[in-house]
C-alpha positions in Angstrom: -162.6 110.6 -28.7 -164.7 111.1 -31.9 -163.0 109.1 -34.9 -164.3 109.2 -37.9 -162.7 106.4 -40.1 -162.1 107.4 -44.0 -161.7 104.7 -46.9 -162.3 103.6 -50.2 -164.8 100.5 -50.2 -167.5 99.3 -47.9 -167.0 95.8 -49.4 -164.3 93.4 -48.1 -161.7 93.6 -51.3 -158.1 93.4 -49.7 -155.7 94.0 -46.7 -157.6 97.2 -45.4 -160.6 96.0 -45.7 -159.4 93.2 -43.3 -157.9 95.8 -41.6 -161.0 98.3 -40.9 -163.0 94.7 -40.0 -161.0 94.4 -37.0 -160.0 98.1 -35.6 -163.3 100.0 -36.3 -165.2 97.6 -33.6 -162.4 97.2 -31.3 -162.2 100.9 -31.3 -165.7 101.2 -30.5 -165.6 98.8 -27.6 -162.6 100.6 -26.3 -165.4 103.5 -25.1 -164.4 105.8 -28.1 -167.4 107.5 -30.4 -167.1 105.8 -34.2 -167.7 106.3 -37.4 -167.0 105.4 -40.8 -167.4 107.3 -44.1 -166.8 105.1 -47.5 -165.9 106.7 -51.2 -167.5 103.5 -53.2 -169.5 100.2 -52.6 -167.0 98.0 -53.9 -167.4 94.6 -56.1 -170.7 93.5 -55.3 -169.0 89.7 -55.5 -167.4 90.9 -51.9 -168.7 90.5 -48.6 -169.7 93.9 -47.1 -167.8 95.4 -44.4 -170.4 94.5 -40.7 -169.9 96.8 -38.1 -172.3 97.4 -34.7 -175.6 99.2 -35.5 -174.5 102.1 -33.6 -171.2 102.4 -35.9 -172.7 105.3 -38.1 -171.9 104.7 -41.7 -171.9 106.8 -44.8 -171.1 106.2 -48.0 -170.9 108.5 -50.7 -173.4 107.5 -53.6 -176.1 107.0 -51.2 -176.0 110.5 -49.8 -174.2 113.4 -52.2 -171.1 114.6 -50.9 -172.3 118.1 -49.6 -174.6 116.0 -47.4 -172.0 113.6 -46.1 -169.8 116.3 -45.4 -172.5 118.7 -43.1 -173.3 115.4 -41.6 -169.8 114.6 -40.5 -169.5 118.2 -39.8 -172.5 118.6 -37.3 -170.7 115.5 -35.5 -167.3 117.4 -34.9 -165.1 114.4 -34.9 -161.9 114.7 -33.0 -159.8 112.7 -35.7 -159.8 111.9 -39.0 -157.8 108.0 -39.4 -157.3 108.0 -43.4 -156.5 104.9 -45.2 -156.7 106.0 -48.9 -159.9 107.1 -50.4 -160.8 106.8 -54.6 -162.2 110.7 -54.0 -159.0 112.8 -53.2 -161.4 115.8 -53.2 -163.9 114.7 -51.0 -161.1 113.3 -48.6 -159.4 116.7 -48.7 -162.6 118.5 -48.1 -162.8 115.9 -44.4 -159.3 116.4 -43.9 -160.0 120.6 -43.0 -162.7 119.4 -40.3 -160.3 118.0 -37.7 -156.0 116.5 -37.6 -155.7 113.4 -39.6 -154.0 110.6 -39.5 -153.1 108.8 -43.1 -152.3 104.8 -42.5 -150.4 103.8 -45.5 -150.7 100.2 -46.4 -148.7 100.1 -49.5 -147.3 102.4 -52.0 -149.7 104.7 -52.9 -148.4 108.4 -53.6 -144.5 107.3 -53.7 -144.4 105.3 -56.6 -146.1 105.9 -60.2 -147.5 102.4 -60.3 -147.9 101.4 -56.4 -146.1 98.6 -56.8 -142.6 100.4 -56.6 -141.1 97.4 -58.9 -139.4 97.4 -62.4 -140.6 94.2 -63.8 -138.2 94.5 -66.7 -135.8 92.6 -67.7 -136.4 90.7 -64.2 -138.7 91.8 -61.3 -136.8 93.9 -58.7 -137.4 96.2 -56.0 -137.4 99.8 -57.0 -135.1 102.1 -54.6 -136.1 105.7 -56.3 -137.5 108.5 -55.2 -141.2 108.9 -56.7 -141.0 111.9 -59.0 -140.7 113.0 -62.8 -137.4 110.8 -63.4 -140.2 107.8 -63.0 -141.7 108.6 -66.2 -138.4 108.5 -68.3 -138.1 104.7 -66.4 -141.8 104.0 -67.3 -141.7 102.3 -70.2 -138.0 101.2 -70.2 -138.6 99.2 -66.7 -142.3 98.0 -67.6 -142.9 99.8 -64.5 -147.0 99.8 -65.5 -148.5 99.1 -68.9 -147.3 100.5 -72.4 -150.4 103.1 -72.7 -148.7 106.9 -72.5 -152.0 108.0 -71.7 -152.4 106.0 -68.3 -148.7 106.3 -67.4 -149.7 110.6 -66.9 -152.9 109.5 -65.8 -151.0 107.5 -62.9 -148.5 109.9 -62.4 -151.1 113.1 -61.9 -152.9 110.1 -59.5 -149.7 109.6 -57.6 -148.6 113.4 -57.4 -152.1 114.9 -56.2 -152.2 111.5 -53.5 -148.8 113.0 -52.4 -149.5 116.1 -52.4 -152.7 115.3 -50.0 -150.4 113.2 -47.6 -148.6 116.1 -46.7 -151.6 117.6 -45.2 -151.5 115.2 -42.5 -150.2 115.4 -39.1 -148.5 112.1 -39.7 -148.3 109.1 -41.7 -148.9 105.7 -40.5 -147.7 102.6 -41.9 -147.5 98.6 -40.9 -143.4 98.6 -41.1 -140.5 100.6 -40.7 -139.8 99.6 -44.3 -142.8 101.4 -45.7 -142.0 104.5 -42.8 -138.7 104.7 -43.9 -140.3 105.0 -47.8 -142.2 107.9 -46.5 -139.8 109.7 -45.1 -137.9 109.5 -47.9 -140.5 111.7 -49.9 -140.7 114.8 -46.8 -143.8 112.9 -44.8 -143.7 112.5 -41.4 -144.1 108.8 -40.6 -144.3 106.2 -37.8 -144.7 102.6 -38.0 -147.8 100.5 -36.0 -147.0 96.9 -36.6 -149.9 94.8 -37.7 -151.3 92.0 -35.6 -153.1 88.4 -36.7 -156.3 87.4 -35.3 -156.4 83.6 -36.0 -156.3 81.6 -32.8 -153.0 79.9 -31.7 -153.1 76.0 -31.0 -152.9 74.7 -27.9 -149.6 72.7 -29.1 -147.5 72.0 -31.8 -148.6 68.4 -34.0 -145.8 66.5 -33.8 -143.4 66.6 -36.6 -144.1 64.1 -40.0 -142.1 60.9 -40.2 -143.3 60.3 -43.7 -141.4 61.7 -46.8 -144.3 64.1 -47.6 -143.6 67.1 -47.1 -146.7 70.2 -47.1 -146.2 73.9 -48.3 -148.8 76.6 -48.9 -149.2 79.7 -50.8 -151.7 82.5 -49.5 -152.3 85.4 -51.5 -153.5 87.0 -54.6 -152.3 85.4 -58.0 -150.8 87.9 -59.8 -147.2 88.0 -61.4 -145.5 89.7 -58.3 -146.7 87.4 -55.9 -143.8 85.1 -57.5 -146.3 82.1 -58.2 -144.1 81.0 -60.7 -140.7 81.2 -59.3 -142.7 79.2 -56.7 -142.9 76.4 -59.2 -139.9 76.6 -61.2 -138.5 75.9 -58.1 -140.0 72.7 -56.8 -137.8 70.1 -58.4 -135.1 71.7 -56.9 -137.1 71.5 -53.8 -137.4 68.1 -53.9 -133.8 67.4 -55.2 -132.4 69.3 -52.2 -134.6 67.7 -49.4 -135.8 64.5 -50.9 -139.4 64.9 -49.8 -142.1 64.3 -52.1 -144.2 67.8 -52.2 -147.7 68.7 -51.9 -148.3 72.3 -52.7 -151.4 74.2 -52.1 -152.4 77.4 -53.5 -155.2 79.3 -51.2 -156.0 82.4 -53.1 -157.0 83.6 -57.1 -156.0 86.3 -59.3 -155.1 87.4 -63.4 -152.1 84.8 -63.2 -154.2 81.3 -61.6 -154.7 79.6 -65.1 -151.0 80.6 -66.3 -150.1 79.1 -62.8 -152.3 76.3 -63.1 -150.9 75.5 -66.7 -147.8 75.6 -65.2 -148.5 72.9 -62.1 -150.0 70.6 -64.6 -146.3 70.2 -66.5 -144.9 69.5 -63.6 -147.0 67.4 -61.9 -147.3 65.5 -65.2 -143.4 65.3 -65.5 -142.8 64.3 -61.5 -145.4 62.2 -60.0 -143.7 62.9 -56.4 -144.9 66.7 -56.4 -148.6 66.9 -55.7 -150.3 70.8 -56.8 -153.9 72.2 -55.7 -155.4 75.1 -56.1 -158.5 76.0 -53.7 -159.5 79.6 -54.5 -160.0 82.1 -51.6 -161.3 80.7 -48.7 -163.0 81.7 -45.4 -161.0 82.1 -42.3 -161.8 78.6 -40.2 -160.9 77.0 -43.8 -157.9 78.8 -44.1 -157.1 78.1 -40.2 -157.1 74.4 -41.2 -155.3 74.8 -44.3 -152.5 76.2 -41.9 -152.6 73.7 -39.0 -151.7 71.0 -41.7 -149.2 73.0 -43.7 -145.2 72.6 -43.0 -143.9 75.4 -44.5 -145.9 78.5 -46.1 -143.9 80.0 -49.3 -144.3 83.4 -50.1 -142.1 84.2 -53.2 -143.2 88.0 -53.7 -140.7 89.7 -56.2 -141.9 93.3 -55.1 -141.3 94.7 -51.8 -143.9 93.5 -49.7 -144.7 96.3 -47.3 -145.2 93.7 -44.4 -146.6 90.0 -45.1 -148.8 89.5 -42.7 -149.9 85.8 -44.0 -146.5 85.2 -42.4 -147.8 86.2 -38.6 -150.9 84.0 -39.1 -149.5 81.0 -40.2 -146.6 81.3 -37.2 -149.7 81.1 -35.0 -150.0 77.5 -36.5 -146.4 77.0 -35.7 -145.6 77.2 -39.3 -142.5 78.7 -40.3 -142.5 81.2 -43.4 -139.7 81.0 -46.5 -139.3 84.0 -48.5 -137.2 86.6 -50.2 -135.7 89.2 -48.5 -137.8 92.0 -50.0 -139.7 95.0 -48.3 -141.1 94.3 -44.8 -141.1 91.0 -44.7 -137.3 90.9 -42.6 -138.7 92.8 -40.1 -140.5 90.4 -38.9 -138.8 86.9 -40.7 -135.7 86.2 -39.1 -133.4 84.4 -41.2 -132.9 80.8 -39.0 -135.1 81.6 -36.2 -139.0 81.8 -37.6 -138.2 80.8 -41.2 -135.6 81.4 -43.7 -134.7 84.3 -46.1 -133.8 83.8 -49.4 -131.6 86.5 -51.7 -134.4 89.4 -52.8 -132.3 91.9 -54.8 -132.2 89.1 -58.0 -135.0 87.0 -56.6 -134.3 83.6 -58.6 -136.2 80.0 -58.1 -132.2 78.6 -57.5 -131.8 80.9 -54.4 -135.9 80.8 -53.2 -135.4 76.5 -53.2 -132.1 77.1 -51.1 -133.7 78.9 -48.3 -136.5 76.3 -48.5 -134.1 73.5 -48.3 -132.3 75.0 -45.0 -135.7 75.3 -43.5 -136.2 71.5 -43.8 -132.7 70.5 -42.2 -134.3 67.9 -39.8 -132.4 69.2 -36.9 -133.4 72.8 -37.1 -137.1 72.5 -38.2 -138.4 72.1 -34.9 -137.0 74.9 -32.9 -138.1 76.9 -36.1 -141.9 76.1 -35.8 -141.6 76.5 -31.8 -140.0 80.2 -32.4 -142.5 80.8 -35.4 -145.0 80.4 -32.6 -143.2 82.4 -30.0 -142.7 85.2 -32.5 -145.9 85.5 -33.7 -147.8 85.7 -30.2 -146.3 89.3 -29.7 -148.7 90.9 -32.9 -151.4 91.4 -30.9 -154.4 93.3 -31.5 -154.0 94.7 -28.2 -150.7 96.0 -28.7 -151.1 97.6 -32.3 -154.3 99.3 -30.5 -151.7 100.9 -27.5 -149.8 101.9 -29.7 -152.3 103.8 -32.1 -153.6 105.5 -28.9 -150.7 106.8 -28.1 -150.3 108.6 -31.8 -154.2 109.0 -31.6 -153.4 111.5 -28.6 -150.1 112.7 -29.7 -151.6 114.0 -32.4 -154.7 115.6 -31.1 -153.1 117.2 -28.4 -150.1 118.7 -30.7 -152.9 119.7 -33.0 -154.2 121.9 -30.2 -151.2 123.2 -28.7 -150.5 126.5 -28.1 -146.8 126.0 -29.3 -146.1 128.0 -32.9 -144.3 124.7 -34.4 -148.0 123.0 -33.4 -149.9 125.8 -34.7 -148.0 125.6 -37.9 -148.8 121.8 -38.1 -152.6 122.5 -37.3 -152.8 125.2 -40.5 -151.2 123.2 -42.3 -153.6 120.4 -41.9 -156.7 122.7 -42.7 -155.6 124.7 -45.3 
């Protein structure tokens, strides 16, 4: 099969990026013709994307998009795997050379802002239907910023980005959560569970005996991410469990020097809670960074479409706490791998709960051991499978004699 690969940046920026760094290779090694076409370089500050030499690349920029789009032409790709371009007419222009497949990570196209999250009064999940009721809720729910002009501007964004999904044979996305979203808005969508790639130790470190307890953040720093819920809830952390806390932040973002404001307070008010704050870090760092965590927090207030942190660090045997928001349930079961907390309020009183019940001495262990077990079946391997199968489903119904298959196919290329 010829795949040609469609996205936004050649530089490493973000979850698909990190995404496309594992699949692109492993679906060249799995004896299938590959090639990727990228819309913009990306922040030169971010590694580039390193694939095989005989990966063809393209990247609009470098060659003009007539060119690219001959070039991809003469090599008659079988399938066209989307994840989101920042040229919606280029990317439609591909999308009439062969059946596509659109992989939706996040929000994109069924929500004004992405984020599908009224931050006003308090952050909470947004249950609407994307459409023109958003922009009466725009400004009301601080659903983006207070500018009229980029509140249309994001709305024509998200409408046209909609509009080109429904051109593709199907939409994938990494939970049913995010499928379910999709369907919601007329798409035809089927959830591919992601997978973690960071090795799995050959056994569990026994468990502390000191009254020190570890917890880590990884992630971006930005209001959503629920950095500071994190911290307004520690001393009730501490309170609840009576461990002294060490928390690290792995990660940066618009919010780090609020957050970092915020960490010295406390740490300057409670000498038993210890804060540190190590910036982004490369994967054998991070890998140690888990081995010696306890617990990793992720306190996102917006509906995470997956949270996959949370697979990587159960390769560690850590367990995960977080709010019940998005995709994260799907694969965080309350008492088994972690703990839930509350997500349709999310507060710092219900996030140090759930973060108290995952330190009950006689449960913690058989919550690292099943953190393990649970996070061994997100293989690479598996998510791979499964994409074959909707690789082939899809070619095959895109050639099909049947009329409901024919339909599909002109509706793809028109």
């Amino acid at each position: 099969m010829r795949i040609l690969f469609l996205t936004s940046y050649r530089r490493k920026i973000g979850g698909t990026e990190s995404y496309l760094d594992a699949i692109v290779p492993a679906y060249y090694q799995r004896g299938n013709e590959v090639e990727i076409c990228y819309t913009e370089d990306g922040p030169a500050n971010r590694r580039a994307l390193e694939f095989p030499p005989e990966i063809r690349e393209w990247q609009l920029g470098a060659v003009d998009r007539e060119t690219a789009l001959n070039q991809i032409k003469d090599w008659n790709p079988t399938l066209i795997f989307c994840h989101g371009s920042t040229d919606m007419e280029f990317e439609a222009a591909v999308l009439k050379l062969a059946p596509g497949i659109f992989f939706a990570h996040d929000y994109k196209g069924t929500c004004i802002s992405g984020l599908k999250t009224h931050k006003f009064p308090t952050p909470t999940p947004c249950t609407r239907e994307f459409g023109p009721a958003c922009l009466a809720r725009y400004f009301p729910r601080r659903c983006g910023g207070r500018s009229p002009i980029t509140m249309f501007r994001l709305y024509a964004r998200e409408s046209r980005r909609l509009k080109l999904m429904r051109r593709y044979a199907v939409i994938a996305t990494n939970s049913e959560h995010l499928a379910e979203e999709c369907r919601r808005h007329g798409l035809v969508a089927e959830c591919l569970y992601l997978f973690a790639e960071n090795q799995v130790q050959d056994c569990l470190p026994a468990a502390r005996e000191n009254k020190m307890r570890r917890l880590l953040f990884v992630g971006r720093m930005d209001r959503l991410k629920g950095g500071i819920v994190l911290l307004q809830a520690l001393r009730k952390i501490k309170s609840r469990t009576g461990y002294d806390l060490q928390l690290v932040f792995v990660g940066d973002g618009p919010e780090r020097q609020d957050w970092e404001e915020n960490s010295l307070e406390i740490q300057r008010t409670d000498p038993g809670i210890h804060i540190e704050f190590k910036g982004w870090l490369e994967r054998s760092q991070l890998a140690l960074e888990y081995a010696c965590a306890d617990l990793l927090l992720i306190p996102s207030l917006w509906p995470e479409p997956f949270g996959l942190v949370g697979i990587e660090a159960g390769l560690h045997g850590v367990p995960s706490v977080a709010f019940a928001v998005g995709g994260i349930p799907e694969w965080l079961h309350d008492g088994e791998n972690g703990c839930l907390a509350l997500g349709d309020v999310p507060s710092a009183h219900e996030f140090a709960q759930a973060v108290a019940r995952a330190f009950v001495p006689k449960n913690y262990q058989n919550l690292r051991v099943r953190a393990r077990k649970l996070a061994q079946r997100w293989t690479l391997e598996k998510h791979c499978t499964d994409l074959d199968c909707l690789f082939e489903n899809t070619v095959h119904e895109f050639r099909s004699p049947k009329p409901e298959s024919r339909e599909l196919a002109e509706r793809c290329l028109s």
